[in-house]
C-alpha positions, -999 to 999 in steps of 0.1 A, spaced: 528 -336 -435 557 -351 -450 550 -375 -482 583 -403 -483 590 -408 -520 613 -434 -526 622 -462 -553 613 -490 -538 582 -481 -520 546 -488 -545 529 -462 -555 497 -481 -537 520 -466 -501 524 -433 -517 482 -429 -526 474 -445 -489 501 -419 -473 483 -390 -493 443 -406 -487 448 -409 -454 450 -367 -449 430 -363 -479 403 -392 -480 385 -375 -510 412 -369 -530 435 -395 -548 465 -394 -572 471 -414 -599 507 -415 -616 514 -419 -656 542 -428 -679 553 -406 -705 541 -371 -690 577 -350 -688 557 -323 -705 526 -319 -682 495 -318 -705 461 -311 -691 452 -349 -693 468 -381 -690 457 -407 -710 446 -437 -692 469 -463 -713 495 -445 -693 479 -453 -658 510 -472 -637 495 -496 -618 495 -494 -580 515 -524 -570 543 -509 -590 573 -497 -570 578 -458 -572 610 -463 -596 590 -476 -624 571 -441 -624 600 -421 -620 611 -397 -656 642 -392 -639 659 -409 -612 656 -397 -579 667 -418 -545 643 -408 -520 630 -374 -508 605 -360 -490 578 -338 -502 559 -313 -478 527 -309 -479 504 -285 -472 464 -277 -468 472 -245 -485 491 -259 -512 476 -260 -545 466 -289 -568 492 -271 -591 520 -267 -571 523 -300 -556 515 -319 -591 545 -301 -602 562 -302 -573 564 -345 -579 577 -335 -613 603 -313 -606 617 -328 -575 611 -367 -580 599 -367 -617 571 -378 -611 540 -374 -636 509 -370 -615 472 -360 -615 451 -355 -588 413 -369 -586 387 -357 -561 360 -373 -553 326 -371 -559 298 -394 -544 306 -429 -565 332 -414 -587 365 -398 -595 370 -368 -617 401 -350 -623 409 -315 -608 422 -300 -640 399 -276 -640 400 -267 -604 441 -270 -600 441 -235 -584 423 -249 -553 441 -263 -525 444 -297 -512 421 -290 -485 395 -269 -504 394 -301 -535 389 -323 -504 363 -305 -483 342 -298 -517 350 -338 -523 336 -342 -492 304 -320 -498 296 -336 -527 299 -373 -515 283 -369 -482 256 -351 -494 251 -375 -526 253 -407 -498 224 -389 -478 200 -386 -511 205 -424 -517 202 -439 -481 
């Protein structure tokens, strides 16, 4: 799967691009994170309905960014950085809410979503 990054697309297209072949994972793009830390603060949370540009550390046209099921949380957080300058931070699911990966970056994109998936499938059948 290919993931279009461009200016004037809004970050809301680049997280529906990216839910739609992981629907228990999201990302979330911040302002001010050239140096990647192990958080983001949520002051620096660009809104959706901002165009990609306003995200962007460095400019960057367009571009697009392969991904992988094998590719880790890691690798393509940094991969938005170092190709589009992009600060990032990827959220999995689990039942109502979202938690950050930070601890689990090593995993790929297809384990974070299977265990998102575990964990709010299984939390939806203990409350139904």
């Amino acid at each position: 799967m290919y993931l279009e990054i461009n200016g004037e697309r809004l970050i809301s297209d680049i997280q529906q691009d990216f839910g739609a072949v992981y629907p228990f994972l999201k990302i979330e793009f911040f302002r001010n994170g050239t140096i990647r830390r192990d958080r983001y603060p949520v002051n620096k949370l660009i809104p959706a309905t901002q165009p990609v540009k306003t995200a962007w550390h460095y400019k960057k046209d367009k571009g697009q960014l392969t991904l992988s099921d094998g590719m880790t949380v890691t690798d393509f957080e940094n991969a938005l950085m170092d190709q589009f300058g992009l600060s990032a931070q990827v959220f999995r699911r689990s039942g109502n809410i979202w938690l950050e990966t930070t601890i689990t970056d090593n995993w790929t994109l297809k384990q974070q979503n299977e265990h998102g998936r575990e964990i709010t499938v299984g939390h939806n059948r203990h409350w139904q």
